[in-house]
C-alpha positions as a Python dict, from the first residue, in 0.01 Angstrom:
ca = {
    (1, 'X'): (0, 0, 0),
    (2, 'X'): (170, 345, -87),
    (3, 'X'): (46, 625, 179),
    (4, 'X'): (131, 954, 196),
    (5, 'X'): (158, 1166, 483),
    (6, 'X'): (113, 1543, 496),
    (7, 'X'): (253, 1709, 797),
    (8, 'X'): (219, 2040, 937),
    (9, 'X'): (467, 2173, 1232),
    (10, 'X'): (417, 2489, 1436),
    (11, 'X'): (717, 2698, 1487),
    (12, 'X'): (947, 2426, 1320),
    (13, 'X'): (1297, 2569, 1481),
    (14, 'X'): (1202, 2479, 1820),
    (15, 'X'): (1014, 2160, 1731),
    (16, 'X'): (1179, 2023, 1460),
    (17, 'X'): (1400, 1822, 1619),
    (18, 'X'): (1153, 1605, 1822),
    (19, 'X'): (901, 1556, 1454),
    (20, 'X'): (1242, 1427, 1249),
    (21, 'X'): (1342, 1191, 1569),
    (22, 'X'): (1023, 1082, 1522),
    (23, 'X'): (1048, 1041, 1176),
    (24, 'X'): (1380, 843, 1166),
    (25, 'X'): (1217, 582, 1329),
    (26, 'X'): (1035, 501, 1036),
    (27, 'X'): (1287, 576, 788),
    (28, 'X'): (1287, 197, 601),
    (29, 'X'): (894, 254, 528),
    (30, 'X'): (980, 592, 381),
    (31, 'X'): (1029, 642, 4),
    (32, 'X'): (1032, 993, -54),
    (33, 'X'): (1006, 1341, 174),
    (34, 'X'): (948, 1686, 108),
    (35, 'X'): (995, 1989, 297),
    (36, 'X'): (860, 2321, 272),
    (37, 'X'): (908, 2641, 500),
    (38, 'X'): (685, 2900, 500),
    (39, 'X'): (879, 3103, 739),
    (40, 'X'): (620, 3396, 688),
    (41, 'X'): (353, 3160, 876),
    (42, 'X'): (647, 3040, 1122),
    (43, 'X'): (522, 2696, 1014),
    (44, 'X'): (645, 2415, 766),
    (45, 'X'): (508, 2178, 558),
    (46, 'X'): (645, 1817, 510),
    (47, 'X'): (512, 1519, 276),
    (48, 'X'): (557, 1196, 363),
    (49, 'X'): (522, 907, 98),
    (50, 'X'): (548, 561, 264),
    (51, 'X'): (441, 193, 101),
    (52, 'X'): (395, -47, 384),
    (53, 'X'): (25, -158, 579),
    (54, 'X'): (-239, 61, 571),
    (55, 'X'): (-239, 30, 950),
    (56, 'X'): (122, 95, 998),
    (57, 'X'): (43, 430, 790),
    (58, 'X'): (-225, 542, 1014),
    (59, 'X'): (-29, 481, 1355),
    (60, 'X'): (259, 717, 1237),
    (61, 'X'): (16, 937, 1159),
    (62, 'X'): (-201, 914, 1474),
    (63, 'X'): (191, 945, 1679),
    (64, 'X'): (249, 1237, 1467),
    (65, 'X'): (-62, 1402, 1501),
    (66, 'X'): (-70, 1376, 1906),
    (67, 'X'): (203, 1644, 1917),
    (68, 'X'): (64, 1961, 2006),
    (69, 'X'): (256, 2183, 1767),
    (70, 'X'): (155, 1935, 1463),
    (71, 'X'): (-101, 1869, 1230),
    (72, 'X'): (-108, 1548, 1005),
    (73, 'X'): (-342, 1383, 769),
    (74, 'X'): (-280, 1073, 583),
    (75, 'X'): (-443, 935, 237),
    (76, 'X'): (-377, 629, 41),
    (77, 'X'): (-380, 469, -302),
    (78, 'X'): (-722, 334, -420),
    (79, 'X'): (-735, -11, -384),
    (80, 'X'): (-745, -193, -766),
}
């Protein structure tokens, strides 16, 4: 199953380091990431694309999503 991951991170100097600790974890489900800072909105974007169990895919997201300075929302390939 290929997931991706879209991540949004409040004030991203002071709590980046905790969200890409986080994200190491999982680094052999990961196939591609992208980051984006919108340092205007003190905020950054990063996209996640994963391809391992759709439940796998939702617990990173649910563990990601528990922070309190981030936002993240997970979709998936339609099934064929």
């Amino acid at each position: 199953m290929i997931g991706v991951i879209s991540i949004i991170i409040e004030n991203p100097e002071k709590n980046s380091c905790q969200l890409n600790q986080m994200i190491s974890d999982y680094k052999h489900l990961i196939k591609a990431r992208m980051g984006i800072p919108y340092d205007n909105n003190n905020v950054g974007v990063i996209v996640l694309v994963l391809e391992t169990d759709i439940n796998i895919i939702n617990a990173i997201t649910g563990k990601i999503g528990r922070l309190k300075f981030a936002t993240a929302k997970a979709i998936f390939q339609k099934n064929i």
